[in-house]
N, C-alpha and C positions, 0 to 999 in steps of 0.2 A: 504494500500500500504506500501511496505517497503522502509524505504528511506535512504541514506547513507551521510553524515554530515562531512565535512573534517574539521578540524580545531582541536584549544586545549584552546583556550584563554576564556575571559570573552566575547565576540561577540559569538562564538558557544556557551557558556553554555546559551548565552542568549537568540539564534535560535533555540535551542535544548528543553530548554524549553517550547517558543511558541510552538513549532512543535508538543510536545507531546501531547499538547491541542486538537488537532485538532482530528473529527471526520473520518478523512478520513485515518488516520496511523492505521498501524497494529505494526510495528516497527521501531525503528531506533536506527541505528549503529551512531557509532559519531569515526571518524579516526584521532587522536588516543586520542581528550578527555582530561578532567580531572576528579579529583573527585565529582565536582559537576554535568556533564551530565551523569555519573552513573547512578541518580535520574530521566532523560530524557528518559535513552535508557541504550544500551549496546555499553561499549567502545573496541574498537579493535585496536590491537598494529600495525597500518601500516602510515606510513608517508605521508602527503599529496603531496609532491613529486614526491609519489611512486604512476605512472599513471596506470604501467603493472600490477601492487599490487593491482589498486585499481578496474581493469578492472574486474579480475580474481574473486575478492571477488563479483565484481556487478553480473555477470553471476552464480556464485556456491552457491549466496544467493537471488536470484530474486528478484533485487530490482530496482523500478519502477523510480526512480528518485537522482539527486546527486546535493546536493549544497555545494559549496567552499566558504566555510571561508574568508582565507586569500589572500591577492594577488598576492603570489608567483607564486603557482602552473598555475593561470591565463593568469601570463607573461609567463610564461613556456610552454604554451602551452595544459594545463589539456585539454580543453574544444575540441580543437582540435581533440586531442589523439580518444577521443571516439567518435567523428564527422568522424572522416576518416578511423575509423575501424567497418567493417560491421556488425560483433558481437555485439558489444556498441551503434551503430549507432542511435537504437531506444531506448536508455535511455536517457533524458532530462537531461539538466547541467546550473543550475542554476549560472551564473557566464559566462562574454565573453568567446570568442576565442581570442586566441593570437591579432590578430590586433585590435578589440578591446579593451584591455587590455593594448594597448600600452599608450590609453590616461594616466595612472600611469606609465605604464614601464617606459616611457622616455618624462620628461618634456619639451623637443626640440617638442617632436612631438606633444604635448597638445598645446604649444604654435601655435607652426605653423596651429595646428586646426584651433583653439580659432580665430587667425588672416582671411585663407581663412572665415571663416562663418559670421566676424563681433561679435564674442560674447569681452564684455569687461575685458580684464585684463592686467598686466604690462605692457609692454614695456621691449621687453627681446633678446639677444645677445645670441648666440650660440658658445662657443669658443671652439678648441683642440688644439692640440702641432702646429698644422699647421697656425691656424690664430691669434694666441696668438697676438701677436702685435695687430691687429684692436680688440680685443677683450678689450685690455686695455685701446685703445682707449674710447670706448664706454662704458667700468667702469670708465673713468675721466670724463666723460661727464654726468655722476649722479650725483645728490646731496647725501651726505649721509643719512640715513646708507646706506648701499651696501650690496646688496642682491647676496649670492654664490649658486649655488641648483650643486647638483650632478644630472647627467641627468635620469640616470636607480635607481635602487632600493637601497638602502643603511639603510636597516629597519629602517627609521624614523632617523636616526643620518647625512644624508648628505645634508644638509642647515643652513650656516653659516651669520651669519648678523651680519656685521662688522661696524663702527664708523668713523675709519679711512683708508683712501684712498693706502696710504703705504703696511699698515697691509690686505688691501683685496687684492693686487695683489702678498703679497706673499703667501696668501691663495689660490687663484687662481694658481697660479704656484705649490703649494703644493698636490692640488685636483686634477691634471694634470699629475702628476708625481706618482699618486697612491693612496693618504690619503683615500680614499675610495673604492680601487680599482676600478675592471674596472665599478663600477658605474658613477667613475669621469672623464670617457675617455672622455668624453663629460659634458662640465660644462658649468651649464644657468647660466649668469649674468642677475638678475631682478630689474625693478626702483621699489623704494619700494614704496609699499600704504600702506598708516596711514589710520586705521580706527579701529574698532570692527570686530570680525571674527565668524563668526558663521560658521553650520554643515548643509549642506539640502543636503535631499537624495529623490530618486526616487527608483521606480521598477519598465523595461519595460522590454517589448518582443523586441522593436524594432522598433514597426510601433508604439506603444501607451505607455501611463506611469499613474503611479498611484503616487502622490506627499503623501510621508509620515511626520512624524512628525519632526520639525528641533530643531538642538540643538546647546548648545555651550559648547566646551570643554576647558579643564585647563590645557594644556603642562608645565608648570616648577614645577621644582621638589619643589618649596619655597612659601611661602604666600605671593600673592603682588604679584605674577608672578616672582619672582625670582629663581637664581638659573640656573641648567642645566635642558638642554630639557627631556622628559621623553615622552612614548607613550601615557602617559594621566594618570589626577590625578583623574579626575570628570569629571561630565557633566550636565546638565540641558535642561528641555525640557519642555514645549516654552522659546522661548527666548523673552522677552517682546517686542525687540526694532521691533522684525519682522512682523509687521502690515500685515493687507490686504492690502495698498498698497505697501510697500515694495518686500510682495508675489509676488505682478503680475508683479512687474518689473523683479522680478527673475524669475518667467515662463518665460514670452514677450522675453527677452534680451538676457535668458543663458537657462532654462531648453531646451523650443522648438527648440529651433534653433542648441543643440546640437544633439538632437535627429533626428530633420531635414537632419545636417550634418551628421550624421552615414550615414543615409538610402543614401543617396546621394552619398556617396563614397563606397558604397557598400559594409560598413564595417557592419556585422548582430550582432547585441547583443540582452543576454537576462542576466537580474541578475541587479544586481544594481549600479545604479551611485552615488559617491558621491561628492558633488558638494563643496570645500571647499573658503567661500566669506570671501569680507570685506567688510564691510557695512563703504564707501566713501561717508559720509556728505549725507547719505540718498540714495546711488546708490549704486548698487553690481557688484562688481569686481570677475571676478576667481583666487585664489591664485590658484589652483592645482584640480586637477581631482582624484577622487581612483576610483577604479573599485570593491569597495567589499562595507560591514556596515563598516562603523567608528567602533574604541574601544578605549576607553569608552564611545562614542556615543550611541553604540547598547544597555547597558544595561538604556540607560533613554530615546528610541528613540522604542525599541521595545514592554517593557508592554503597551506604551500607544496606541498600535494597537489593535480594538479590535473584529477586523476582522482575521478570518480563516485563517493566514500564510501560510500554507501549501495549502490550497485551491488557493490562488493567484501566488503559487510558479505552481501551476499545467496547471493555465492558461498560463503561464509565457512560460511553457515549451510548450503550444499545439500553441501558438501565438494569444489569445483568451482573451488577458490582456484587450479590450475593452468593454469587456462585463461586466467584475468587478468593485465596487465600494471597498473603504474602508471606515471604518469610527474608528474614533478617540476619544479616551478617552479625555475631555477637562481639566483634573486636570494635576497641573504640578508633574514633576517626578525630582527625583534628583538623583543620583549617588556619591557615594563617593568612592576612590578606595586607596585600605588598602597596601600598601608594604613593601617588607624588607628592614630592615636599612642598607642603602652603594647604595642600586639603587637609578640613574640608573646605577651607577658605580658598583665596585665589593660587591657579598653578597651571605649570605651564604644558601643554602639548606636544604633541611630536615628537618628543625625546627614542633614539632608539633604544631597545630592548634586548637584551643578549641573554639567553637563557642554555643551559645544556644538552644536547641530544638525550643523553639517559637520564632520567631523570627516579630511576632508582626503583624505591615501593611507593615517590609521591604522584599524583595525578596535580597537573597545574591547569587549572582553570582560569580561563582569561575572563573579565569584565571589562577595561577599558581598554583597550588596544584595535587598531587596526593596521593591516598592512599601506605602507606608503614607498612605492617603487618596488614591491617586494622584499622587503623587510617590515618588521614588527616594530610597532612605534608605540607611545602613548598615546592614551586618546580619552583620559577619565581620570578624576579623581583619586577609585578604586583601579587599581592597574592590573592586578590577578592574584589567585586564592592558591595558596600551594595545601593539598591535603594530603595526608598521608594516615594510613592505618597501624596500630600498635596493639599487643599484646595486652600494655596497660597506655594509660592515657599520657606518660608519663613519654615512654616509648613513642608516642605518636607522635609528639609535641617537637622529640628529639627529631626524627627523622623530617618534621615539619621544616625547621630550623635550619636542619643540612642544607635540604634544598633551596632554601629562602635564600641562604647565602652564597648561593651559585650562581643565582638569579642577578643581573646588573640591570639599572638604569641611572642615568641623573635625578639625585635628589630620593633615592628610594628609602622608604622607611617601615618599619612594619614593629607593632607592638611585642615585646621576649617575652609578655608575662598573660599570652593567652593561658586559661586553665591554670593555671598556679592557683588559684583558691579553692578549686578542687580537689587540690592534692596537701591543702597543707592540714 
């Protein structure tokens, strides 16, 4: 079967890869890629945005299947696009429809989910220009810190954790009046949970799900967790602290019952959830819902599948996901991820890339790179994931490491103290 791949980051090189494994491809396109799904498929220059672009290319290259990357296109409506158009109708899209999708589009609405069904998470305030007064209210009536979210998308930069009481309302006024545009026309004030945060993800049809491997990632850009936010530095997979009972309370409380709640409001999804907790004194909380794989989650969440992706993407699309099991590599995996100096702030492009033909027991997964004249350039922030698998987490980390430092570009930099709190 041919299958078409939306994305550019280190999460599609790292579907792109899976995918090419699989017995059941004949090809796959990846829209529009970087330099490392070259090695998957074949990259094509069309924007995951671009639904009418992407319609056209599915019909004039017969291809049986479409999975989405990122969450944009999601909120936007991809999944839609080809549901209500009777050309498209019978290719499968791995990824919601818009209502679906809103559980990330708009935090307002994940909460007010989360609330009708009973699943546990903050306690949270919906403020705009209209209610602003009781919204203040109900930010004094937190202990700090004080939790700011921008309601719609604002790529991973609009949630602000403040200290003081002062300083959050004129943030709040600030995210009100634009700082994020109109992702901030609507701003969640959340009570904050203290705990550990881990990454669990599912893959359903709808009616059923298949629980894949969980991880935990590293947002700041500094050792120790310092520093500015960042899309992700690393990740690791298992997370130790997440036992078999921990598990089932996350089925029991939050997986089932979101799924429960889909079907019930007659919201249909197929694609993945990704369920973002905190582990509260041995309890799990929802911080936030995605609708897509984590990244850098995907590249220490997906080798260790070692089951047929593409075969369970197929069920996914027929509504047949009951019939599938998966089964999981038991070694841990790790991820480190390499970028250029000044992200997440300003940095520069182009830089070449010199990496080693052997690259040992890691897998390197590209995010920001593309070829220029035939060589590997930068081309992103996040520049590539190096993963590698260990016996213990300890082991994985090392071999992470080797590689990492084989790896050249101008200005590279990459956190030493991924997983270190897991092991001490």
């Amino acid at each position: 079967m041919k299958v078409l791949l939306l994305g550019s980051g280190g999460r599609e090189h790292a579907l792109a890869w899976k995918m090419s494994q699989s017995k059941l491809l004949e090809k796959l396109y990846i829209a529009p890629g970087n330099a490392g799904t070259q090695d998957a498929g074949e990259n094509i220059d069309l924007s995951p945005n671009d639904f009418e672009g992407a319609g056209k290319f599915c019909l004039e290259n017969n291809i049986s299947l479409v999975v989405v990357g990122p969450e944009e296109p999601l909120v936007k409506g991809f999944h839609d696009h080809f549901a209500e158009d009777p050309s498209l109708s019978h290719i499968p899209v791995i990824g919601p429809r818009k209502k679906g999708a809103m559980l990330e589009g708009s935090k307002n609405f994940a909460n007010r989910f989360m609330e009708r069904h009973g699943i546990p998470t903050a306690a949270s305030f919906a403020v705009t220009r209209e209610n602003i007064s009781e919204g203040i209210r109900f930010l004094r009536s937190q202990s700090p810190p004080y939790v700011l979210k921008a309601d719609g998308l604002a790529a991973g930069k609009g949630v602000l954790i403040l200290d003081d009481a002062g300083v959050a309302e004129k943030e709040l006024q600030s995210m009100l009046e634009g700082k994020f545009g109109k992702a901030g026309e609507t701003v969640v004030i959340e009570e904050f949970l203290k705990g550990v945060e881990l990454s669990v993800f599912v893959l359903t049809d709808g009616e059923s799900y298949l629980l894949l491997p969980e991880a935990k990632d590293y947002k700041r850009i500094g050792e120790g967790d310092t520093g500015l936010n960042t899309g992700g530095m690393g990740s690791v997979s298992p997370v130790p602290f997440a036992g078999m009972q921990f598990m089932e309370k996350v089925e029991k409380q939050i997986i089932q019952p979101t799924i429960i709640g889909l079907r019930e409001e007659s919201i249909p999804y197929s694609g993945f959830i990704f369920f973002g907790l905190m582990n509260v004194a041995g309890n799990p909380y929802v911080v936030e819902y995605n609708v897509r794989m984590g990244d850098p989650e995907a590249e220490a969440v997906i080798p260790r599948i070692k089951t047929d992706l593409l075969e369970l993407f197929v069920a996914v699309g027929n509504s047949r996901l009951k019939e599938k099991t998966i089964s999981i590599e038991e070694r841990y995996l790790a991820s480190v991820m390499l970028v250029s100096e000044g992200y997440p702030g300003k940095y520069r492009k182009g830089l070449p890339v010199s990496k080693p033909e052997d690259t040992g027991e890691s897998i390197i997964f590209h995010a920001g790179t593309k070829y220029d004249n035939g060589k590997i350039v930068t081309n992103g922030g996040r520049v590539m994931a190096v993963s590698s698998f260990g016996n213990t987490l300890k082991e994985a980390l090392e071999e992470c490491y080797k590689t990492a430092g084989k790896i050249d570009f101008e200005g590279k930099y990459f956190r030493r103290d991924i997983g270190r709190d897991l092991m001490d």
